[in-house]
C-alpha positions as CSV (number, residue, x, y, z in Angstrom):
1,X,10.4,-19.4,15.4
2,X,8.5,-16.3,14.8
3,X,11.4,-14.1,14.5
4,X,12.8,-16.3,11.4
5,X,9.5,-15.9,9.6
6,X,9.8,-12.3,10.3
7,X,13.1,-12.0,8.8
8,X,12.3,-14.7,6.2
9,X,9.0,-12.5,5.6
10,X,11.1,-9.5,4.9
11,X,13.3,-10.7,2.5
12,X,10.7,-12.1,0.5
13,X,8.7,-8.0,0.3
14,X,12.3,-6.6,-0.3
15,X,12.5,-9.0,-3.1
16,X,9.5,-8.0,-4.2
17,X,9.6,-4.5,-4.4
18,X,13.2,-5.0,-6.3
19,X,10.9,-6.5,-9.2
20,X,11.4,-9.9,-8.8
21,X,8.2,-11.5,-8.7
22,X,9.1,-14.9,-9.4
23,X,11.3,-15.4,-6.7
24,X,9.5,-13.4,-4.5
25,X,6.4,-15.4,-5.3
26,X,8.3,-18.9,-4.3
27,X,9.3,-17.0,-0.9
28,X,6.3,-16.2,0.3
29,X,5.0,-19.2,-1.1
30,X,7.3,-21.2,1.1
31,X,6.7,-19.1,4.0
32,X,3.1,-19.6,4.0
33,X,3.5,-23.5,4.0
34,X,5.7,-23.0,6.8
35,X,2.6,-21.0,8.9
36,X,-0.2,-23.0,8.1
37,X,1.6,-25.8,9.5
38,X,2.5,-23.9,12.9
39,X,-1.0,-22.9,13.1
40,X,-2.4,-26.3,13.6
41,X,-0.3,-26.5,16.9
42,X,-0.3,-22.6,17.8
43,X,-3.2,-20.6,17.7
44,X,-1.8,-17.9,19.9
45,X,-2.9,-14.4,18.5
46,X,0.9,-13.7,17.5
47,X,0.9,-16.6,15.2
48,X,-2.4,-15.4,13.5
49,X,-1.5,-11.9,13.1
50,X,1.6,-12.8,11.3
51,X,-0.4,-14.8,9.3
52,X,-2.7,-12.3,8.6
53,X,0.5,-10.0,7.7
54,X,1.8,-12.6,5.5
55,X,-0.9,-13.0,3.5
56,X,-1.6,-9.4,3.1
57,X,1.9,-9.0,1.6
58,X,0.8,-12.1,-0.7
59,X,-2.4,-10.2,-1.7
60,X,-0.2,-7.4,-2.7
61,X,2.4,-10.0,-4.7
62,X,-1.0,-10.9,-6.4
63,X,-1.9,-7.4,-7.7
64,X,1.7,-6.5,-8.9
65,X,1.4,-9.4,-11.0
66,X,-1.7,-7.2,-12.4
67,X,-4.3,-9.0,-15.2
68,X,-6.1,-12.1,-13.0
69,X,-4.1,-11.8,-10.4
70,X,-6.2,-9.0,-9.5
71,X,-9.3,-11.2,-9.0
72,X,-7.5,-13.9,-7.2
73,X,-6.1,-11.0,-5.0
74,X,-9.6,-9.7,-4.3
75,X,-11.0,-12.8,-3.5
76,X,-7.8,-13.3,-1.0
77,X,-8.2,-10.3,0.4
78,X,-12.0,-11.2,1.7
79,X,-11.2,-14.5,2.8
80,X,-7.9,-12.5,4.8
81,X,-10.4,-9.7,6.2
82,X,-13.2,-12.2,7.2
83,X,-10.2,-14.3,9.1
84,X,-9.2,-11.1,10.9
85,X,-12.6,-10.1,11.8
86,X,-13.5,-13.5,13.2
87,X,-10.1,-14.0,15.4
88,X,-10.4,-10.3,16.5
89,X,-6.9,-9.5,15.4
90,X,-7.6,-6.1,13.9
91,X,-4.4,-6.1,11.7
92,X,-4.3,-3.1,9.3
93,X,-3.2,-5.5,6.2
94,X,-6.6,-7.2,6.1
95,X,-8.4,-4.0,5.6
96,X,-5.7,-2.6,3.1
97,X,-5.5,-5.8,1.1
98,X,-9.3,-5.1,0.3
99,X,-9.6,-1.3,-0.6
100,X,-6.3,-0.9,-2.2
101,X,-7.5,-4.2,-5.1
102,X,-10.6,-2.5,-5.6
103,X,-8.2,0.4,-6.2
104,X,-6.3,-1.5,-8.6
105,X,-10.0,-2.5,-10.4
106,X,-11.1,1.1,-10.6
107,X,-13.6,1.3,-7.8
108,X,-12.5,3.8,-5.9
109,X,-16.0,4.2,-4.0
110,X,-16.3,0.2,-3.0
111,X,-12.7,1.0,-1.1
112,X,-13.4,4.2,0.3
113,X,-15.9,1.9,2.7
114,X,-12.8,0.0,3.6
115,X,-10.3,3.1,4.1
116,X,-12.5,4.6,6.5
117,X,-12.4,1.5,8.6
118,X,-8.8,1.3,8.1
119,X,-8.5,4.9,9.5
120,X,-10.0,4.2,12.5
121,X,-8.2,1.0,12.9
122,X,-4.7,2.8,12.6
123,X,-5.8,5.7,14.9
124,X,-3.2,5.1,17.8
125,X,-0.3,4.4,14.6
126,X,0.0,7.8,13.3
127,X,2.5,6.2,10.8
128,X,-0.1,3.6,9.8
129,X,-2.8,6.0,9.8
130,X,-1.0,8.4,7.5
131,X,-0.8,6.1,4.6
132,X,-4.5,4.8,5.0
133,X,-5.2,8.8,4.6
134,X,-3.0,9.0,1.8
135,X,-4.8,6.1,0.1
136,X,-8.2,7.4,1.0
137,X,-7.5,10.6,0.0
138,X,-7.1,9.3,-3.5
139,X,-10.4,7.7,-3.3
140,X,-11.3,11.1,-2.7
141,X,-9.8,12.5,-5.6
142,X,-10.6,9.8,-8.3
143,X,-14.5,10.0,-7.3
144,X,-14.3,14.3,-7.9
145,X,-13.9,15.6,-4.2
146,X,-10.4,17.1,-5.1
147,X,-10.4,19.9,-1.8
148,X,-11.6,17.2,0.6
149,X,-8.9,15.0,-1.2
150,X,-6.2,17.5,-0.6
151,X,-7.0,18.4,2.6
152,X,-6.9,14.5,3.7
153,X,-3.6,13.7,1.6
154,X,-1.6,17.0,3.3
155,X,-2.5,15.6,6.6
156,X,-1.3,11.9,5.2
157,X,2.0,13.5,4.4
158,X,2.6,15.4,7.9
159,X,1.5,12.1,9.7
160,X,4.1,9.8,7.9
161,X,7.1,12.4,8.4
162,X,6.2,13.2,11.9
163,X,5.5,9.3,12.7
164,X,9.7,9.0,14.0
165,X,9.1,5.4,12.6
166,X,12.8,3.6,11.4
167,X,10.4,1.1,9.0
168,X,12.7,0.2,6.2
169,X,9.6,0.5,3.8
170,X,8.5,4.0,5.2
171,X,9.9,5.2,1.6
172,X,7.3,3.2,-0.2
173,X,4.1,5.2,1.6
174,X,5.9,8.8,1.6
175,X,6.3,8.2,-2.1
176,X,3.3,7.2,-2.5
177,X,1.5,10.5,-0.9
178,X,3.5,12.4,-2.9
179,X,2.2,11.4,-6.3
180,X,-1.2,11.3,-4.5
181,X,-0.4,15.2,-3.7
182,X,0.9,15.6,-7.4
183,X,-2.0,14.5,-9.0
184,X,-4.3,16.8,-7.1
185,X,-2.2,19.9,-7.4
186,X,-2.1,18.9,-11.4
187,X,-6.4,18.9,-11.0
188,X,-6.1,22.5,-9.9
189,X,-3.9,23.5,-12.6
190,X,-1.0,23.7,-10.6
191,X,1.1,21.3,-12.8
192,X,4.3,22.8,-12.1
193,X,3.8,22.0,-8.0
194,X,3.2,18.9,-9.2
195,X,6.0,18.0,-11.0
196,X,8.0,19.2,-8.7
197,X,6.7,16.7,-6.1
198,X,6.8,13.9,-8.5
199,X,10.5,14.5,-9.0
200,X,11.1,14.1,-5.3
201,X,9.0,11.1,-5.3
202,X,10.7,9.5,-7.9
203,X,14.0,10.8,-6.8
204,X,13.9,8.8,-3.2
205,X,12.5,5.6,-5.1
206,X,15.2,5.6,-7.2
207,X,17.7,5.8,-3.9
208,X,16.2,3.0,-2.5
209,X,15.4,0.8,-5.6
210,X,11.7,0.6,-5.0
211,X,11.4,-0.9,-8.3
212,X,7.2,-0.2,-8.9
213,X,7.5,3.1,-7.1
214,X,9.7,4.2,-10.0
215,X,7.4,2.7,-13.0
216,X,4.3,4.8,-11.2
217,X,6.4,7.8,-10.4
218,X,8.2,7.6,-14.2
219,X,4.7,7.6,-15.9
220,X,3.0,10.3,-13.7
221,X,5.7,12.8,-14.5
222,X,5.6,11.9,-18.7
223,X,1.9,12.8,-17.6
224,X,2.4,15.5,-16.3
225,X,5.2,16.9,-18.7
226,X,3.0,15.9,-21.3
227,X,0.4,18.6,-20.1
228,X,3.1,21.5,-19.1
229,X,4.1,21.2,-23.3
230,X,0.3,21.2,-23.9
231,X,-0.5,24.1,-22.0
């Protein structure tokens, strides 16, 4: 049974990230029902840490639908995290679907408490680790420790392309240090390093249809063209 949820749970985050929220939405809506009927006959750990996966992915479905959603995601996310923490499952989503909505809110400083966990967590997945540095390292950034922050995110980037990981989502992370990169190269006047890397960013998320990366990649380089013509 698990292996259909798995694949059932993959379709619904590739139909997510092609910008579909409405279906994507009912998917993992469906999927959830599905668990939280399992788990009243199976509490083995596997169960719960696909569970705990699942609704991670939910809490991010939550914040791409932006406006409340991010409240309702943050509110998730605790209840998720406290269900990890008591069950002793230690899954990396938990601890992401936290710091990454308070990202979403603007406060950089209440995630950087939940980062810093996460990079411990993630220590023996250098993969994993690598985009919990690249996430912290924008904490970094947005609260004015800009060398610290690039020092963090360059590390991020060699971690993720280093991992040998085949994850079909690996795209969505390496992007994401990119524009991470970008906008810290940018804060040191090196705007056209920066552009450069949020081409490439935007270039593989365009290959691969990551539908959000695009949007965020599109807008940081009008940004950042904005400021070459300005300077």
């Amino acid at each position: 049974m698990l292996p259909q949820l798995e694949k059932a749970l993959k379709l619904a985050i590739a139909t997510r990230e092609s910008g579909n929220l409405v279906k994507s939405r009912a998917s993992f809506e469906g999927i959830i029902t599905k668990v939280k009927k399992l788990l009243k006959k199976d509490t083995s750990i596997a169960l719960k840490d696909f569970y705990v996966t699942l609704m991670g992915e939910f809490v991010i479905q939550y914040r791409l639908e932006a406006g409340s959603g991010y409240l309702k995601a943050l509110g998730l996310a605790k209840d998720l995290l406290a269900y990890d923490r008591t069950n002793g499952i230690g899954n990396p989503l938990s601890f992401r679907s936290v710091s990454n909505t308070l990202m979403n809110i603007g406060d950089f400083e209440g995630a950087e408490e939940y980062l810093k966990e996460l990079v411990d967590v993630t220590q023996n997945d250098p993969y994993k680790q690598g985009d919990a540095m690249s996430h912290l390292s924008l904490c970094l950034f947005r609260t004015g420790r800009i060398q610290e922050g690039e020092v963090l995110v360059d590390r991020a980037i060699r971690q993720i392309l280093e991992s040998e990981r085949t994850d079909e989502f690996i795209e969505i992370h390496y992007t994401h240090s990119l524009m991470v990169k970008a906008l810290i190269l940018n804060a040191k006047g090196k705007t056209q390093e920066a552009l450069k890397l949020a081409r490439e960013a935007l270039f593989i998320s365009k290959k691969n249809k990551l539908t959000f990366r695009i949007k965020q990649a599109t807008n940081l380089l009008d940004i950042l063209q904005k400021r070459t013509k300005a300077l």
